[in-house]
C-alpha positions as CSV (number, residue, x, y, z in Angstrom):
1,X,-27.4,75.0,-60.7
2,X,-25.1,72.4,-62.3
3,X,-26.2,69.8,-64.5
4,X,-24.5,66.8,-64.9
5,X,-24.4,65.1,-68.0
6,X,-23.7,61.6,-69.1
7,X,-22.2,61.3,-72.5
8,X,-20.3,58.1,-74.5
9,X,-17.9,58.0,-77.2
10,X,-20.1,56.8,-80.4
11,X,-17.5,55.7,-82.1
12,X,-19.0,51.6,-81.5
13,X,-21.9,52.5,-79.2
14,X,-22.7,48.2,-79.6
15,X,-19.9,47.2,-78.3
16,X,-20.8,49.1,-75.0
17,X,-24.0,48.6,-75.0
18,X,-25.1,45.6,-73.6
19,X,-28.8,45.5,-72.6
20,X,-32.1,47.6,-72.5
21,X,-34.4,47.1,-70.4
22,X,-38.2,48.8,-70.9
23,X,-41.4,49.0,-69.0
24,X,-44.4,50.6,-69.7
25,X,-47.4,51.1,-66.9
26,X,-50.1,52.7,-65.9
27,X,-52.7,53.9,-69.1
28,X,-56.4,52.7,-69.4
29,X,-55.9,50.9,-72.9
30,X,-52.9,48.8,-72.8
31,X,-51.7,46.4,-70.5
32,X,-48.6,47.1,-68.6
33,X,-45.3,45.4,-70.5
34,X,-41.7,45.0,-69.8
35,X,-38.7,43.7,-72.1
36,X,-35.4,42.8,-71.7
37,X,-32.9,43.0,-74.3
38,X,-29.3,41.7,-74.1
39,X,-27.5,43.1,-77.6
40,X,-25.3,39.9,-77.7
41,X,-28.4,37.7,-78.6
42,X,-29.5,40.3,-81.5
43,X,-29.3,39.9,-85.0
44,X,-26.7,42.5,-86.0
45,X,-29.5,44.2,-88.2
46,X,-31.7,44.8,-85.5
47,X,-28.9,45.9,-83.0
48,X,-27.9,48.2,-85.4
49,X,-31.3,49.8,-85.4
50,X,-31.6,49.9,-82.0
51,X,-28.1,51.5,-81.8
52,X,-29.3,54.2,-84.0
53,X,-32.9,55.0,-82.3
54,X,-30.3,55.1,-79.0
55,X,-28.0,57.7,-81.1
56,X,-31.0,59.6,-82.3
57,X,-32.6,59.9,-79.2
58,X,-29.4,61.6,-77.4
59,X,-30.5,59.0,-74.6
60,X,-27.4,59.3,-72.4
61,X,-28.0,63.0,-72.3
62,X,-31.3,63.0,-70.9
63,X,-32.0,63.8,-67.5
64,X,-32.8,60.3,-65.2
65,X,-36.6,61.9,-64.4
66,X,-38.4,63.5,-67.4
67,X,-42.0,62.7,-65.4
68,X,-43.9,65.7,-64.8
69,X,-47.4,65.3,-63.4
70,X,-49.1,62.5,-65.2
71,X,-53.2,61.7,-65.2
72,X,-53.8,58.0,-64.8
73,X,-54.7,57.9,-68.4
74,X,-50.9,58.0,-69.5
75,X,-48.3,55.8,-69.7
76,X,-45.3,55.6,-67.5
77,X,-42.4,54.3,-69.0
78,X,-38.6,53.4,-67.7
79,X,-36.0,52.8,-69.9
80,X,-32.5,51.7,-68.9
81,X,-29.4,51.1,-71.2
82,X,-26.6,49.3,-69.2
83,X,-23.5,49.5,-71.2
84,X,-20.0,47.6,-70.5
85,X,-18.9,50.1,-67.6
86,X,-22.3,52.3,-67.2
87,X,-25.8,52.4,-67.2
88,X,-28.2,55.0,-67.8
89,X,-31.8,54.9,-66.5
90,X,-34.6,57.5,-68.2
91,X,-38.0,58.0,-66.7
92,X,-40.7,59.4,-68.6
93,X,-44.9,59.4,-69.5
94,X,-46.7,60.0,-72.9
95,X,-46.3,63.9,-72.2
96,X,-43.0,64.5,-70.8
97,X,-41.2,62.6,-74.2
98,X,-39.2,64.8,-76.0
99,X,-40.1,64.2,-79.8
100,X,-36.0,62.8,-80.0
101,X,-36.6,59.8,-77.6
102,X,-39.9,59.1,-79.0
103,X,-39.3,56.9,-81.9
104,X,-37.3,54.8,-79.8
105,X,-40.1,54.3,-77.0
106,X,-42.0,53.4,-80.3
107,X,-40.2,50.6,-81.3
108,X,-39.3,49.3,-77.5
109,X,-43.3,49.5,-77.0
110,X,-43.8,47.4,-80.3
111,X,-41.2,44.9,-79.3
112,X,-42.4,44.3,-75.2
113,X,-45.9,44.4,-77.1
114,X,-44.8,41.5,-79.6
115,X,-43.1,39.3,-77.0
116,X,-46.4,39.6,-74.5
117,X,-48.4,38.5,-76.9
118,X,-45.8,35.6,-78.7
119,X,-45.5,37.6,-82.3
120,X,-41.4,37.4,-81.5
């Protein structure tokens, strides 16, 4: 079986990407949060680090479905990075994150988290 693979040129990954888009649901702690983030609106510093989380986590390299079977005590989580020509959609739950995409869940969880609750 063939698998295909998505990868992009990093030579300026910010100049193709263009938005993310997160959501997290399901859990029994935490409320269910999405975010939208357009990369033209960004401070450069924080683009930057989001650029680098993206880089880290080999994102466009992942499979589109990482979910396994999930309790109903996990979160669910979609991620999608729409670039200039392309976008790339990744889902996955609290146990089917491989350790390189998890920092960048992190941060995407802290940021929804922020703007629900005003802190951005």
């Amino acid at each position: 079986m063939k698998v295909q693979i998505k990868t992009l040129k990093f030579f300026n990954v910010m100049a193709l990407m263009t938005r993310i888009a997160f959501r997290r649901t399901g859990g029994v702690l935490g409320p269910d949060v999405d975010l939208t983030l357009d990369f033209e609106g960004l401070p450069y510093k924080d683009a930057q680090h989001l650029e680098d989380l993206v880089i880290n986590a080999h994102f466009f390299n992942l499979p589109e479905n990482l979910v396994a079977l999930t309790t109903s005590r996990e979160f669910q989580y979609t991620v999608t990075i729409q670039g200039s020509t392309d976008k790339h959609t990744v889902h996955l739950s609290d146990t089917s994150a491989p350790n390189s995409l998890r920092d960048l869940v992190d941060e995407l969880i802290i940021l929804a988290v922020s703007k629900k609750f005003g802190l951005l």
